[in-house]
C-alpha positions as CSV (number, residue, x, y, z in Angstrom):
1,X,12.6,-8.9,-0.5
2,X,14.0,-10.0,-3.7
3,X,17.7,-8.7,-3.4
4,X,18.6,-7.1,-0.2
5,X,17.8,-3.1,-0.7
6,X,15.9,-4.1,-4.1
7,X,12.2,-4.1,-3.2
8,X,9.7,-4.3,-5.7
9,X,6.8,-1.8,-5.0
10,X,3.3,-1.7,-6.9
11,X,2.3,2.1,-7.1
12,X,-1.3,1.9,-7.3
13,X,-3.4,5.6,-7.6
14,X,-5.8,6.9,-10.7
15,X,-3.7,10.3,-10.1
16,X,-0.1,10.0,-11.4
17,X,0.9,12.8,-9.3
18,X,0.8,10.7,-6.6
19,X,2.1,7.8,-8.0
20,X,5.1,9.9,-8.8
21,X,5.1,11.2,-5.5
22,X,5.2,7.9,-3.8
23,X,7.9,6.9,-5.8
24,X,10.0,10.0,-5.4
25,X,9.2,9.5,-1.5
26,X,10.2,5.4,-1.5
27,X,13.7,6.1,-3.9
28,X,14.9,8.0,-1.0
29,X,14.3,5.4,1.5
30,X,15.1,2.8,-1.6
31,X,17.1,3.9,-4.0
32,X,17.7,0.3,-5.8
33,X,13.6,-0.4,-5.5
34,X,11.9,-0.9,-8.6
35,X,8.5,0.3,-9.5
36,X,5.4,-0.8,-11.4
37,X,2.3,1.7,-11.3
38,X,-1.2,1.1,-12.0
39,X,-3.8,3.7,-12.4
40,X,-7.0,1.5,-11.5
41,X,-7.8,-1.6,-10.2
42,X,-7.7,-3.7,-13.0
43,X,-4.4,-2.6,-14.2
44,X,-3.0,-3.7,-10.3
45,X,-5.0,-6.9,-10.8
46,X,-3.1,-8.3,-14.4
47,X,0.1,-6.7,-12.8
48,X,0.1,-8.3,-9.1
49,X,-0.5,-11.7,-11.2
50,X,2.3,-11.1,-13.7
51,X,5.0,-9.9,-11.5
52,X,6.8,-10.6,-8.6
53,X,5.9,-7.4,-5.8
54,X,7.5,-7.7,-2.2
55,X,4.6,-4.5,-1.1
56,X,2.2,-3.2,-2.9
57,X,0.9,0.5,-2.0
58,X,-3.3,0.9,-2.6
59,X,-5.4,3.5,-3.1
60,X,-9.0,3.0,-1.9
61,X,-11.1,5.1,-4.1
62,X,-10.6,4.6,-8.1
63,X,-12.8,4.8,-10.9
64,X,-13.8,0.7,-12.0
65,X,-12.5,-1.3,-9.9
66,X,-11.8,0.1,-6.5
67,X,-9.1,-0.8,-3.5
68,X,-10.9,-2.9,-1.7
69,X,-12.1,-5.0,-4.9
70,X,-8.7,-5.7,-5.4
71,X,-8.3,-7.0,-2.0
72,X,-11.0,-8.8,-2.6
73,X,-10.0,-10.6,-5.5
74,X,-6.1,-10.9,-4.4
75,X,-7.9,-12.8,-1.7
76,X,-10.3,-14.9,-3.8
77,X,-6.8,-15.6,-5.9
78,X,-5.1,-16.6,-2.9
79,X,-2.8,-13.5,-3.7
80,X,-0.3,-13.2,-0.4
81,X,1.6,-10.0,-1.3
82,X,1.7,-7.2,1.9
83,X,-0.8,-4.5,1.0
84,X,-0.4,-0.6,2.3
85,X,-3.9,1.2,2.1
86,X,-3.0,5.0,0.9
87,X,-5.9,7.0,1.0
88,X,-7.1,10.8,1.4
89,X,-10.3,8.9,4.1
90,X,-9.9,9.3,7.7
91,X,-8.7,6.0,9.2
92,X,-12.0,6.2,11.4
93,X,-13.8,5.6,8.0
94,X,-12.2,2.9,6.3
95,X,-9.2,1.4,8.6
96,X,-11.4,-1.8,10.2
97,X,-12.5,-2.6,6.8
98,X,-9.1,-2.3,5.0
99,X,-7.7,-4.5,8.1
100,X,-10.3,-7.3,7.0
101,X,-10.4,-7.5,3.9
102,X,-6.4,-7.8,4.2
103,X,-4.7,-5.2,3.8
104,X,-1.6,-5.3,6.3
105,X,-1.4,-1.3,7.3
106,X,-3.6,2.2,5.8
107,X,-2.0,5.3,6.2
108,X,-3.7,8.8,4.8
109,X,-2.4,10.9,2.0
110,X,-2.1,13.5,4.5
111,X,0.6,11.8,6.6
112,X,4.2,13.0,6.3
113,X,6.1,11.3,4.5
114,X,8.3,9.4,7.5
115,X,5.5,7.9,8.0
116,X,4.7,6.2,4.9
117,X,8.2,5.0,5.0
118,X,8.1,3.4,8.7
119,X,5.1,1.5,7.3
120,X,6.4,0.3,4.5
121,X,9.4,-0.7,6.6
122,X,7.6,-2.5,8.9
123,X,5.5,-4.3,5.7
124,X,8.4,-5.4,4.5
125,X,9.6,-6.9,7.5
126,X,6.4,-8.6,8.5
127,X,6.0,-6.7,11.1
128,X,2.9,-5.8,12.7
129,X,3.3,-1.8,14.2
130,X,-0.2,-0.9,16.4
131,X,0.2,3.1,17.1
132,X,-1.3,4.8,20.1
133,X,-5.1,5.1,19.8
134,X,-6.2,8.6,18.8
135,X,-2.7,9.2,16.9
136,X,-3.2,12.7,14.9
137,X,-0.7,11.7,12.4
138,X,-3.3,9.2,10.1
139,X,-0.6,6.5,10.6
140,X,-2.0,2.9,11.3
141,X,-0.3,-0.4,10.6
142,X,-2.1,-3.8,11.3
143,X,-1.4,-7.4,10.8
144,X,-3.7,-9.0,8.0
């Protein structure tokens, strides 16, 4: 992290209700964080380059360029920055394939919100969290 209690998070969701909401969730836990938001892929992809994020928080389903396109080419760029998957899919769906293509944890939209903010704590850290198998919660955190 830049500045101990300053982390720099990347909000990035095509609805800015949750972009707002994440941000209103992560002041709590941060309140000296700054934010950047992106509503689509391509927006996250000139402002990952341009700036200086310790996490950035990813939704998988956007109109253009899609989540794991930007993994994609964050990995093409040779792009190291910690990636949280946020997305309204069952883990069972898209968790292996967000874990591959390198994101470092996926949580679901319908998580509570304490656990979005372990996650991100343990992203920050670079620490790799594996939950109980079968957790109800949507919570998963994996190593990239």
């Amino acid at each position: 992290m830049r500045g101990q209690g300053m982390p720099r998070f990347l909000l990035v969701d095509d609805y800015a209700i949750v972009r707002r909401g994440l941000r209103e969730i992560l002041g709590e836990e941060y309140p000296k964080a700054c934010f950047g938001e992106a509503s689509d892929g391509q927006e996250a992809l000139e402002l990952i380059e341009s700036k200086g994020w310790d996490l950035i928080l990813l939704d998988i389903s956007m109109p253009g360029i899609g989540g794991f396109e930007v993994l994609k080419e964050m990995r093409r760029r040779r792009l190291s920055t910690p990636v949280l998957i946020l997305s309204v899919h069952p883990e069972s769906e898209f968790l292996a394939r967000a874990l591959r293509a390198g994101a470092g944890g996926y949580v679901t939209k319908q998580s509570p919100p304490e656990v979005l903010t372990g996650a991100v704590r343990k992203l920050l850290r670079g620490t790799v969290h594996e939950p109980h198998a079968g957790r109800a919660d949507g919570a998963r955190v994996g190593g990239r």
